[in-house]
C-alpha positions in Angstrom: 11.2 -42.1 21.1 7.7 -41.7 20.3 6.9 -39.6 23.1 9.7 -37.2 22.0 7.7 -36.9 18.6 4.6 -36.4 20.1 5.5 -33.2 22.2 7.1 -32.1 19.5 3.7 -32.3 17.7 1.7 -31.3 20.1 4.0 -28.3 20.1 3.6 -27.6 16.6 -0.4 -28.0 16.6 -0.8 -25.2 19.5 1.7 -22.6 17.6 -0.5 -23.2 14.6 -3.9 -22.2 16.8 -1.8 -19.2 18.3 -1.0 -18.1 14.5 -4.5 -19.0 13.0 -5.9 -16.9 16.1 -3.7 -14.1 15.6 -4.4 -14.2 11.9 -7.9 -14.1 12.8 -7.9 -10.9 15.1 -5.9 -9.0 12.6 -8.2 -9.9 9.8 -11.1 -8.6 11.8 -9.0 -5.5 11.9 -7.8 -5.2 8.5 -11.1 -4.2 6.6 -11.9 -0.8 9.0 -7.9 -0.4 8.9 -8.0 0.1 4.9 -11.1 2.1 5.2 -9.3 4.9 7.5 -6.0 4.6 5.8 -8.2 4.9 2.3 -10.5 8.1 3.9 -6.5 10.1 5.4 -5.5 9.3 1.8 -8.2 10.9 0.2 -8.4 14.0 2.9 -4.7 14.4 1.8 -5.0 14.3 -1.7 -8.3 16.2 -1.6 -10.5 13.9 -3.3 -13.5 11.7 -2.8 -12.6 8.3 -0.9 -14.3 6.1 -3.6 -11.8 7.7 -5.9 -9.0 6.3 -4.0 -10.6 2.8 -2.9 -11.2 2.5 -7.2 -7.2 2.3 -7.8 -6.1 -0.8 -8.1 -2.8 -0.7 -7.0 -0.9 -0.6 -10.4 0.3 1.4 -13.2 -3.2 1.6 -15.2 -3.4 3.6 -18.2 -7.1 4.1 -17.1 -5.9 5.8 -13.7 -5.2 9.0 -13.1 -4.5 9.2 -9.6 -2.1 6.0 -9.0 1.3 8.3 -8.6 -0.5 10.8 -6.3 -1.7 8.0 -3.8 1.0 6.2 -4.0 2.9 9.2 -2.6 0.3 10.3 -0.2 0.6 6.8 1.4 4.7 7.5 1.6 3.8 11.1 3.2 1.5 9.8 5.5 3.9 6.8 6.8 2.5 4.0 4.9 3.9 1.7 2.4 2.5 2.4 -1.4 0.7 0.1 -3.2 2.3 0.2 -6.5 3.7 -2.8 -8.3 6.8 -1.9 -9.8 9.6 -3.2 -12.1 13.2 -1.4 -10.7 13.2 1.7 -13.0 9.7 2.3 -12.2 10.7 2.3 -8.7 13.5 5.1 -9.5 11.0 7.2 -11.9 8.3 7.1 -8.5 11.4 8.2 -6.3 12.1 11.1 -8.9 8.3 12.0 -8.7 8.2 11.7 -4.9 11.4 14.4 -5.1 9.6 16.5 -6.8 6.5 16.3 -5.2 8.7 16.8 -1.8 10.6 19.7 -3.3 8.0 21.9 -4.9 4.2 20.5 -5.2 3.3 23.4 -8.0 6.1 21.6 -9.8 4.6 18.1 -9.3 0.7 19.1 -10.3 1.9 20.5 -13.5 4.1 17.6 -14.3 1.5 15.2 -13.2 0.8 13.9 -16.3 3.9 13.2 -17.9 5.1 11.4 -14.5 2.8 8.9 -14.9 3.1 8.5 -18.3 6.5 7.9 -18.5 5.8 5.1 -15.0 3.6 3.3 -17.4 
């Protein structure tokens, strides 16, 4: 019976060096990842990189460019980075309607878009 519970450890111990290997590769990755995902965002949006690497990923009443990234990441295939509660999630899919539907439309209601998100 022992033996029995010590392939079954021995099993364990090597999934848990694949996965901690794994893990390692993709966080050597990760880093230069962010960093092209961060400069496409910024080419999008038409802005400086350190603007968009400076937004922390929520609804900060000291950001101004949260809602725009946040749909430039959508538009470009990536997942946003926004925390939200569930109405905050529909107000961002309004914005992202808008944004989708007429872009003059979204610039000039910008503002007020975020505002009501915060």
């Amino acid at each position: 019976m022992n033996d029995i519970f010590s392939r079954m450890r021995d099993e364990a111990n090597k999934k848990a060096r694949e996965r901690t290997e794994n893990q390692d590769k993709s966080k050597d990755l990760q880093p230069e990842t962010e960093a092209q995902i961060s400069q496409e965002v910024a080419n999008y949006l038409g802005v400086s990189k350190e603007e968009i690497d400076n937004c922390c990923g929520n609804t900060c009443p000291h950001c101004d460019i949260f809602l725009s990234k946040a749909i430039a990441l959508e538009e470009l295939g990536y997942k946003h980075h926004l925390f939200m509660n569930p109405s905050q999630e529909e107000m961002f899919k309004d914005a992202q309607a808008i944004y989708r539907k007429d872009i003059k439309e979204y610039e000039k209601r910008e503002q007020e878009l975020m505002d009501r998100m915060r």
